[in-house]
MMTF fields as JSON, N, C-alpha, C and O atoms, coordinates in Angstrom:
{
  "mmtfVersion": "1.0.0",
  "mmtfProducer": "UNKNOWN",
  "numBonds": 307,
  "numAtoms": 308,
  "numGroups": 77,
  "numChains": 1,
  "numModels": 1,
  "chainsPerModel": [1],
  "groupsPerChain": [77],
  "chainIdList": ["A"],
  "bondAtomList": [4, 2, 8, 6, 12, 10, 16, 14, 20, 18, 24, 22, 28, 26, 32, 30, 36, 34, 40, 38, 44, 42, 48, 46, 52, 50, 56, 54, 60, 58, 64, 62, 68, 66, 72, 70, 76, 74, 80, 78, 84, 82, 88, 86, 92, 90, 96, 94, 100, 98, 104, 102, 108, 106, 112, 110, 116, 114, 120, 118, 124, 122, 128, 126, 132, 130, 136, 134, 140, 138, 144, 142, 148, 146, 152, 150, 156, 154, 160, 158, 164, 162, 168, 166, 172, 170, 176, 174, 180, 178, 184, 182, 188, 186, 192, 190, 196, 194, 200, 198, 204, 202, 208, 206, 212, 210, 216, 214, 220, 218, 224, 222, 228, 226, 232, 230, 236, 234, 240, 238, 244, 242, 248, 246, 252, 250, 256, 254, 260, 258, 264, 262, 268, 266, 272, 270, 276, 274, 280, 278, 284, 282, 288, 286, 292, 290, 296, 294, 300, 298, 304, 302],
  "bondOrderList": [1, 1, 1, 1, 1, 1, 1, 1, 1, 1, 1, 1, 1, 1, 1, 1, 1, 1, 1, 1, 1, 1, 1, 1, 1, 1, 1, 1, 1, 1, 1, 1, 1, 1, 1, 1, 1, 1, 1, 1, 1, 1, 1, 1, 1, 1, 1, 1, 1, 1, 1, 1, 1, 1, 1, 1, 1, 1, 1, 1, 1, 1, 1, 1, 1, 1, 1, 1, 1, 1, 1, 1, 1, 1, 1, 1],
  "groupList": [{"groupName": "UNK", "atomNameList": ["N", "CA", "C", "O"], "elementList": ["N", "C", "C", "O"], "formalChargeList": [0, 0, 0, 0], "bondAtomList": [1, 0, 2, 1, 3, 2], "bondOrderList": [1, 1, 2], "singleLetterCode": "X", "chemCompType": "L-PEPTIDE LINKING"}],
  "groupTypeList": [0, 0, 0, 0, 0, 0, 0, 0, 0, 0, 0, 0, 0, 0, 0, 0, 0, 0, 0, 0, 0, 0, 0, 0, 0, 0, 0, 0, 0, 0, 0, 0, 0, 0, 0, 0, 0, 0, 0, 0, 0, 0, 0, 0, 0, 0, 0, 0, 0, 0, 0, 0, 0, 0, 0, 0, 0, 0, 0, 0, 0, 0, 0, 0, 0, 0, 0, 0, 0, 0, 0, 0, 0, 0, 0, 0, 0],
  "groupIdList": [1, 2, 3, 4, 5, 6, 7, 8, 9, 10, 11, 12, 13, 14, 15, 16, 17, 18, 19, 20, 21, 22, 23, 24, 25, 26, 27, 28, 29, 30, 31, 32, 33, 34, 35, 36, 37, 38, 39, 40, 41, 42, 43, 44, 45, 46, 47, 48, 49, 50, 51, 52, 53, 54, 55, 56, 57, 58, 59, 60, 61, 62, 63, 64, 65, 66, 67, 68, 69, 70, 71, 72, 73, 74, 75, 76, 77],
  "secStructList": [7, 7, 7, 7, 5, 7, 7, 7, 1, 1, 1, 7, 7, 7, 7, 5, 7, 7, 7, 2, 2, 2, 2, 2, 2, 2, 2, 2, 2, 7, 4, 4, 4, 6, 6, 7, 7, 1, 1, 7, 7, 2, 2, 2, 2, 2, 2, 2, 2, 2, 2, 2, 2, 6, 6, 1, 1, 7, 4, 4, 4, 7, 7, 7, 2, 2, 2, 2, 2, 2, 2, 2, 2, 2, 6, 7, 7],
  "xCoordList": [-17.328, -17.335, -18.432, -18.692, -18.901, -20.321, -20.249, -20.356, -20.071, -19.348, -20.905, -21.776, -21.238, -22.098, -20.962, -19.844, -21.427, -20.794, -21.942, -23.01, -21.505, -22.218, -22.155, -21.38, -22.971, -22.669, -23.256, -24.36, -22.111, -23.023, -24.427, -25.053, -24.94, -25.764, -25.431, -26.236, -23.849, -23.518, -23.445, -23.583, -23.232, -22.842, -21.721, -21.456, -20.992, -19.77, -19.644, -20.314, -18.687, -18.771, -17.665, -16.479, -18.439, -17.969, -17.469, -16.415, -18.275, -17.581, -18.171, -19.162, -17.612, -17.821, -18.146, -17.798, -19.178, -19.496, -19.718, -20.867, -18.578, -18.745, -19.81, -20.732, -19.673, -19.811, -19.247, -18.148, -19.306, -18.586, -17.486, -16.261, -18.307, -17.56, -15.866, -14.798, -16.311, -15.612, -14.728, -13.568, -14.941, -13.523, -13.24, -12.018, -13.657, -12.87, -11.468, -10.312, -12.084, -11.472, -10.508, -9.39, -10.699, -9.584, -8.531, -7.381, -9.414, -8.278, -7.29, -6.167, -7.807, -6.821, -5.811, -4.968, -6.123, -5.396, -4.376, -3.3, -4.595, -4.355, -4.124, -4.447, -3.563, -3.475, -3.312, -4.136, -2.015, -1.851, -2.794, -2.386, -4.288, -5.305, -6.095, -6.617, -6.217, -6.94, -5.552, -5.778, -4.353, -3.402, -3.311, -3.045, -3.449, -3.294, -3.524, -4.645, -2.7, -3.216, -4.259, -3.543, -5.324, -5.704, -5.18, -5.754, -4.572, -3.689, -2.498, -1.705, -2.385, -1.03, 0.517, 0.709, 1.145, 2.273, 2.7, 3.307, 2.725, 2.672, 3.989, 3.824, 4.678, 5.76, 5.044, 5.413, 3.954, 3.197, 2.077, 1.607, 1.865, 0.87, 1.202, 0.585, 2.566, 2.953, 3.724, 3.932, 4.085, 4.443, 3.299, 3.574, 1.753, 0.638, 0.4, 0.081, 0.555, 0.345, 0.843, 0.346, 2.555, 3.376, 2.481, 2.132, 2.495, 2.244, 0.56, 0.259, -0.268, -1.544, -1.054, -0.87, -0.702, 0.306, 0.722, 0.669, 1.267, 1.93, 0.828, 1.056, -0.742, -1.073, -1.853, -2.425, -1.981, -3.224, -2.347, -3.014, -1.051, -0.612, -0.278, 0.189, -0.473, -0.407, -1.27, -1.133, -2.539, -3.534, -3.199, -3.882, -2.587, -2.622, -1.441, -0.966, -1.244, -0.863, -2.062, -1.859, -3.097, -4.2, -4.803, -5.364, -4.539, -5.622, -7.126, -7.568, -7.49, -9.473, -9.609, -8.8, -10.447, -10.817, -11.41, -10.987, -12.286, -12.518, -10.846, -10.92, -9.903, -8.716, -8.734, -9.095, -8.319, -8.295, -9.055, -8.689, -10.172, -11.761, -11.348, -11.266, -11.13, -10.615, -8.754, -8.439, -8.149, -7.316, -7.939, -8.005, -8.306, -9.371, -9.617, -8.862, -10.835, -11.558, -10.122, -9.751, -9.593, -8.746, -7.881, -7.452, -7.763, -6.741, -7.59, -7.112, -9.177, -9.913, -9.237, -8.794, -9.435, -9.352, -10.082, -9.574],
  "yCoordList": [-16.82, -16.355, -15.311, -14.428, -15.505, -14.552, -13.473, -13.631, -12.379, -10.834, -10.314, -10.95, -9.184, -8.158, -6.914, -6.991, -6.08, -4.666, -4.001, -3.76, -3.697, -2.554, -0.972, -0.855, 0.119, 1.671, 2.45, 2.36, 3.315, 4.849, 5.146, 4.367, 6.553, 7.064, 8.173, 8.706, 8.143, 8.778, 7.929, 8.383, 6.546, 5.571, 4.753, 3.84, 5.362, 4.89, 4.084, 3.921, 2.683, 1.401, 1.327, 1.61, 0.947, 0.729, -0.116, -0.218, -0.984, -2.855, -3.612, -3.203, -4.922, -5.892, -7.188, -7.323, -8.22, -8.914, -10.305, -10.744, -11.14, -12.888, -13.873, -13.435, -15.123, -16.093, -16.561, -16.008, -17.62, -17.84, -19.01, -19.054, -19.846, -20.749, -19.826, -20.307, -18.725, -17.891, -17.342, -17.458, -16.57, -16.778, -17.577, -17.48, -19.321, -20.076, -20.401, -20.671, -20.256, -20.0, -19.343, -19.737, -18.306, -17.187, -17.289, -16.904, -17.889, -18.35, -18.976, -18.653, -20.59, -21.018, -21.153, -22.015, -20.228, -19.898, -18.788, -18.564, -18.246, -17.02, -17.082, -16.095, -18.178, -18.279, -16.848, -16.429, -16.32, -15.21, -13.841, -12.878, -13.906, -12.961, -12.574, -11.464, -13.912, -13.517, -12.926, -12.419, -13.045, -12.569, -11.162, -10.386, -10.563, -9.21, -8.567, -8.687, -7.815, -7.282, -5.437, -4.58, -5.272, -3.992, -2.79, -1.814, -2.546, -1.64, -1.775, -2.684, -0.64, -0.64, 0.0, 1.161, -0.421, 0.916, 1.819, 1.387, 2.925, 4.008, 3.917, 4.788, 3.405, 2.918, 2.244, 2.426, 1.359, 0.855, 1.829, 1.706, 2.493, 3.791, 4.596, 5.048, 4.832, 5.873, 4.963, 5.628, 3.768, 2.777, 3.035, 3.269, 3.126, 2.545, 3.969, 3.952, 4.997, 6.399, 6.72, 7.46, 6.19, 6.468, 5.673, 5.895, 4.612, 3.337, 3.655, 3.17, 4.407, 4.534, 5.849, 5.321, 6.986, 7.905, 8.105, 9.147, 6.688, 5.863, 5.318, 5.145, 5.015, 4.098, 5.151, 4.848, 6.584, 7.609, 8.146, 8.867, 7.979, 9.206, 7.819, 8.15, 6.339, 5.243, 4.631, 3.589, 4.835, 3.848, 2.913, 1.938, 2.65, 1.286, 0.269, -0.809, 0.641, -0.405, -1.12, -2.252, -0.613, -0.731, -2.124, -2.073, -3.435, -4.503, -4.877, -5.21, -4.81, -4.652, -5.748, -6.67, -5.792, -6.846, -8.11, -9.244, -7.944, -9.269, -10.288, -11.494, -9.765, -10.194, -11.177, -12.322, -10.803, -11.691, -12.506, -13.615, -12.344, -13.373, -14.498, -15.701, -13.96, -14.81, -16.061, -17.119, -15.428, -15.654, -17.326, -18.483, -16.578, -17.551, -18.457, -19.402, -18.688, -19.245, -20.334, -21.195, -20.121, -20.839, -21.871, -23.0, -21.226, -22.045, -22.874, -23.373, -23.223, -23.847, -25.512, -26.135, -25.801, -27.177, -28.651, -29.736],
  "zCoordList": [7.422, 8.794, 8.917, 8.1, 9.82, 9.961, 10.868, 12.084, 10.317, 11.449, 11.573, 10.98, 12.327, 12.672, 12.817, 13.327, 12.38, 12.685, 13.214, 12.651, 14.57, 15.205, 14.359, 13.41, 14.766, 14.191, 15.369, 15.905, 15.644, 15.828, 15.29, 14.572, 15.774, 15.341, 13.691, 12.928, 13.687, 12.395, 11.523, 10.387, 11.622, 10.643, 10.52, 9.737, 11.634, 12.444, 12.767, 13.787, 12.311, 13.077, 14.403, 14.577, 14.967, 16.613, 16.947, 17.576, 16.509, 17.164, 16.285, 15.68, 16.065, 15.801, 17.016, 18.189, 15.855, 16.401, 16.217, 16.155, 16.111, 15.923, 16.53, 17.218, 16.277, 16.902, 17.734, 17.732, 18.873, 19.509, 18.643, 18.761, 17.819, 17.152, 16.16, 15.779, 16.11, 14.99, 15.789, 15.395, 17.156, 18.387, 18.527, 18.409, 18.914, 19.139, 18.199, 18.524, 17.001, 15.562, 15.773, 15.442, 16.312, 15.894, 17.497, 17.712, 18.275, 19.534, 19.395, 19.783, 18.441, 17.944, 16.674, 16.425, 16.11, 15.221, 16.037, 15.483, 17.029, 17.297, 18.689, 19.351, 19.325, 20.908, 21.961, 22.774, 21.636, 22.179, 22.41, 23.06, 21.697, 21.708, 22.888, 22.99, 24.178, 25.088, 26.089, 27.188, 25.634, 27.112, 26.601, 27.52, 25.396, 25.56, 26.564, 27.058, 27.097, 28.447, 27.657, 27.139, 27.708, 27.766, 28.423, 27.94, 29.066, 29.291, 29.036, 29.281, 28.433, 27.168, 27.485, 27.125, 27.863, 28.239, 27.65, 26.67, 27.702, 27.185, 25.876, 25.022, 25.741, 24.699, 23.911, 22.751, 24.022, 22.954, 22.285, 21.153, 22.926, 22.589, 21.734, 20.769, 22.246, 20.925, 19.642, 18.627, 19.61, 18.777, 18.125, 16.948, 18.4, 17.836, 17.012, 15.823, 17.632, 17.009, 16.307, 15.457, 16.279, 15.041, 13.481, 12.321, 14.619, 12.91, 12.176, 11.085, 12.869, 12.386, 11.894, 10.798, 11.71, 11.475, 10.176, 9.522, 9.76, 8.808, 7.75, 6.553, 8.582, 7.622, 6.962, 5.915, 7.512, 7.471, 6.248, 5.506, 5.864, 4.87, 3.807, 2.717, 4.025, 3.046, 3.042, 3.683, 2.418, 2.954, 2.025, 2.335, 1.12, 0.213, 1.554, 1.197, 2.502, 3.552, 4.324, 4.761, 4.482, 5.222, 4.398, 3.304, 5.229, 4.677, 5.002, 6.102, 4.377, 4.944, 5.824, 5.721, 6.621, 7.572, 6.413, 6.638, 5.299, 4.86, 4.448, 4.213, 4.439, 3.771, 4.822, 4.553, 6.209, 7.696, 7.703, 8.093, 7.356, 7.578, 6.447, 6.695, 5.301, 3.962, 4.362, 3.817, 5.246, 5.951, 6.648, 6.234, 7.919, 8.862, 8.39, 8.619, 7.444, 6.61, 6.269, 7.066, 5.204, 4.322, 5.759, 5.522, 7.167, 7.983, 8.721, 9.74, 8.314, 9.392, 9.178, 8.213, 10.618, 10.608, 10.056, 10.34]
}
């Protein structure tokens, strides 16, 4: 799977950046990704604050993004 990572001017990655073939990919593997709604209700916010919270004092919970891509990969059609 072929990513781009955007950076800041510190070195900071910002965003990422696929293919379109590699969203379609991950659409269908992953239907439910375009209904996320971006605005979050505030019960999911702090759900999200607790659990990053969680991952900041465990990082051996934290799975790297190549794991997902390695994921992807292995479920193509």
């Amino acid at each position: 799977m072929s990513i781009q990572y955007l950076s800041n001017e510190h070195g900071q990655i910002t965003a990422v950046q696929l293919t379109i073939e590699n969203w379609k990919k991950i659409k269908d593997l992953y239907p439910e990704v375009e209904s996320i709604n971006a605005s979050l209700p505030e019960w999911h916010k702090k759900f999200l604050d607790t659990r990053l919270q969680s991952l900041s004092k465990d990082s051996n919970k934290i799975v790297p993004l190549s794991t997902l891509m390695e994921e992807l990969d292995r479920n193509q059609v």
